[in-house]
N, C-alpha and C positions, 0 to 999 in steps of 0.2 A: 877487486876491480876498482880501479882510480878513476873517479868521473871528470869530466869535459871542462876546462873551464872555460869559460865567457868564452873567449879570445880563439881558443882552441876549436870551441865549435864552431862559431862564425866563419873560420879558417876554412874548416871539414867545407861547412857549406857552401863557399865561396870556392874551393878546388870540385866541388860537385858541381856547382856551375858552370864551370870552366870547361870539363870534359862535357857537358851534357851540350854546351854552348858548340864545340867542337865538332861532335858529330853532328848536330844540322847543320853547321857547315859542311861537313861532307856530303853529309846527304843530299845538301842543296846541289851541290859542284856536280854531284854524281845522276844527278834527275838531270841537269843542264847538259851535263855531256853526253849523256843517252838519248834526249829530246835530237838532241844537234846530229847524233848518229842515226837517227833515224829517219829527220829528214833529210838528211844527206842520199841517206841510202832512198825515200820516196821521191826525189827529184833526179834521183839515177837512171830510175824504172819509170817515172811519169808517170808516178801514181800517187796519190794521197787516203794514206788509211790510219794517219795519227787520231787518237780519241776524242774528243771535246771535253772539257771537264762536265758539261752536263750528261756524255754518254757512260765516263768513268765512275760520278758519281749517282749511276740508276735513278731506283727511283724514291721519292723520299715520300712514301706509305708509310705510318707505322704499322699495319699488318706484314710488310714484306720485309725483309732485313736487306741492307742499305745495297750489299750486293749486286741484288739481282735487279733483273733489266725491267723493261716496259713489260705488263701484261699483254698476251698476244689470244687473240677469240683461237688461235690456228694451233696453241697448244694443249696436250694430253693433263701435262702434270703442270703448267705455269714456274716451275723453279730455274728460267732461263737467268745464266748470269749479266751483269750489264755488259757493255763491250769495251774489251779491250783487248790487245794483242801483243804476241810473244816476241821478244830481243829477236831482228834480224839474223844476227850472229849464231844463235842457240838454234833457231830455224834451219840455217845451211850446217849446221852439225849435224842434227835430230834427220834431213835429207842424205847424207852423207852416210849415215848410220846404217840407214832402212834399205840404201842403194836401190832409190827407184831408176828403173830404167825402157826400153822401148814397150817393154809387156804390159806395164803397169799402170792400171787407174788411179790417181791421186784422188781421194776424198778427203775436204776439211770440212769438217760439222763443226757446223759454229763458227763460220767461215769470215764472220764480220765484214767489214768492207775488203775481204779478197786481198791484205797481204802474201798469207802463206801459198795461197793457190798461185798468187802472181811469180813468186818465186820459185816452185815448185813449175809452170807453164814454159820457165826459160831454159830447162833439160829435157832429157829425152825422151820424159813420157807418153804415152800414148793418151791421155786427155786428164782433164783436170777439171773436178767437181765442187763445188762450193754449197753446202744444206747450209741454208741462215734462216732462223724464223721469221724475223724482222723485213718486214717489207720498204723500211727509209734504206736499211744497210745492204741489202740486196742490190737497191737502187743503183748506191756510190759503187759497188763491187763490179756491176756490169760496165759501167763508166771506164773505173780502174782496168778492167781486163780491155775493153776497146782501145786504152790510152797506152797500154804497157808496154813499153821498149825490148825489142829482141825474145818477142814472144814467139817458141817451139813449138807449143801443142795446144789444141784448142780449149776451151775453158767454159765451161754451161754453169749458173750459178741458177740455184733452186731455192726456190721462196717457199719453205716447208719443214714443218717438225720432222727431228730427225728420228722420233720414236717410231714414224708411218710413213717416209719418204724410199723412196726405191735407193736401195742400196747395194743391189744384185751385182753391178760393176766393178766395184770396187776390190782393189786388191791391198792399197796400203789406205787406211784411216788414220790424220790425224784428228786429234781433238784438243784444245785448249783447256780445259775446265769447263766447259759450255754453257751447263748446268749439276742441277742434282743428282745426287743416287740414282731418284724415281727413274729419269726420262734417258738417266744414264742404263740403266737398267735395260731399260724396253730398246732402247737402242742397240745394246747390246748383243738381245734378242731379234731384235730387225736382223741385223747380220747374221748372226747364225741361223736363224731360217733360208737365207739366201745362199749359206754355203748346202745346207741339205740341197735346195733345187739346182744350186749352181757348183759342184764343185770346186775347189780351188785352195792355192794355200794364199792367206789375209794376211798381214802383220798391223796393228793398232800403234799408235805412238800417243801416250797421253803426257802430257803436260800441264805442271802443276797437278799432280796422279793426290788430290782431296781425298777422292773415295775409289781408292786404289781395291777396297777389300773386293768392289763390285765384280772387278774382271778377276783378283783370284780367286772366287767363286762360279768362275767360270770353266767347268771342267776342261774345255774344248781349247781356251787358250793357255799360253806357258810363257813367262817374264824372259828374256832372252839378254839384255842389256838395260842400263840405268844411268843417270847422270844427274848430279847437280847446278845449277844457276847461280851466279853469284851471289843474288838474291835468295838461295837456298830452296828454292823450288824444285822439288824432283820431276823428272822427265823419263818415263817408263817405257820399254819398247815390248812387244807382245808380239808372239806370233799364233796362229792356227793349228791343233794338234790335229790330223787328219785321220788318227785311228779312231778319237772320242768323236767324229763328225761321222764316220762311216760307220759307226756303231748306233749311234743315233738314229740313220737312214735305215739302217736293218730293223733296229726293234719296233719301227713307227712303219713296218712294211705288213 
């Protein structure tokens, strides 16, 4: 193996520059252009649910990792994430998918200031729900749903952990990443306690699926469809298996 000379490495280094310099330029271009699509798209609907860079970058504890959002006294497990929200675009696929329609209750847990539910309020649902821990983004979320342009179905936003907030309505959940395992967990369980007393078949839509193994550890649900973001974030759709929920109700009788 022939080593490097001077000239040669310098060279290397400076063509590694050159691509490295490259893609932050793209990546710049590519933030701009998404920023821009999405306030296009929040002055279409008259609503405002872009992040702050302070709500993007949480909270700066070093016991908490930079993720996750505000401590709230209102939650179980505290591993809420900061807020942010999913590509308009990805949202009316991920609805388009799930085909909600007159029957169905829209739930977004982790609803942050009421993008998705705004979008989801302009079709044919029969109502739309918003679980946000955070009592500032609850705030802007009710604002955003009173302000919303070409608003179909009513929209109730709920100031409450989503591991102990009534979830019995609901027929399609989505979820962003929210939070944790933990609270992902017990959430989990919220729901399926409510299909023992409430029958019905549920579908989950998670986005950004971190701790995907939670729900296939879930006997009762089944992976249905999948997709990626250009960003490479997976987006999971899940539905309800109704023999493991009515097998549940029997042995707990």
């Amino acid at each position: 193996m022939c080593p490097l000379s001077k000239a040669d490495l310098i060279g290397s280094i400076s063509e590694g520059r050159g691509v490295f310099d490259l893609h932050s330029i793209v990546r710049k271009w590519f933030l701009l252009i998404r920023s821009a699509w999405t306030r296009c798209n929040d002055l279409y609907l008259n609503i405002d649910t872009e992040p702050t860079r302070l709500e993007v970058q949480g909270v700066s504890n070093s016991a908490r990792p930079v993720w996750f959002g505000p401590i709230s006294e209102e939650a179980r497990h505290g591993d809420n994430h900061a807020y942010t929200s999913p590509d308009y675009w990805y949202v009316r696929r991920a609805i388009g998918i799930v085909k909600a329609g007159p029957d169905d209750v829209f739930f977004d847990i982790g609803s942050g200031k009421g993008r998705v539910i705004c979008l989801v309020a302009r079709t044919t649902v029969e109502k739309c729900v918003g679980i946000e821990l955070l009592k500032p983004l609850c705030e802007v979320a009710t604002r955003n749903a009173l302000r919303l342009r070409g608003k179909r179905a009513k929209i109730e936003i709920v100031c409450s952990d989503a591991a102990s907030a009534d979830l019995c309505e609901g027929t399609i959940y989505f979820m962003f990443n929210p939070f944790g395992a933990a609270t992902l967990s017990d959430t989990l369980e919220n729901i399926f306690t409510s299909l023992t007393r409430n029958p019905r078949q549920i579908k989950i839509v998670y986005y950004n699926a971190v701790h995907e193994p939670v729900l296939k550890g879930c006997p009762w649900l089944e992976k249905f469809h999948e997709f990626r973001t250009i960003g490479e974030l997976r987006v999971t759709f899940w539905r309800s298996v109704q023999t493991e929920v009515a097998n549940f109700g029997i042995s707990n009788k």
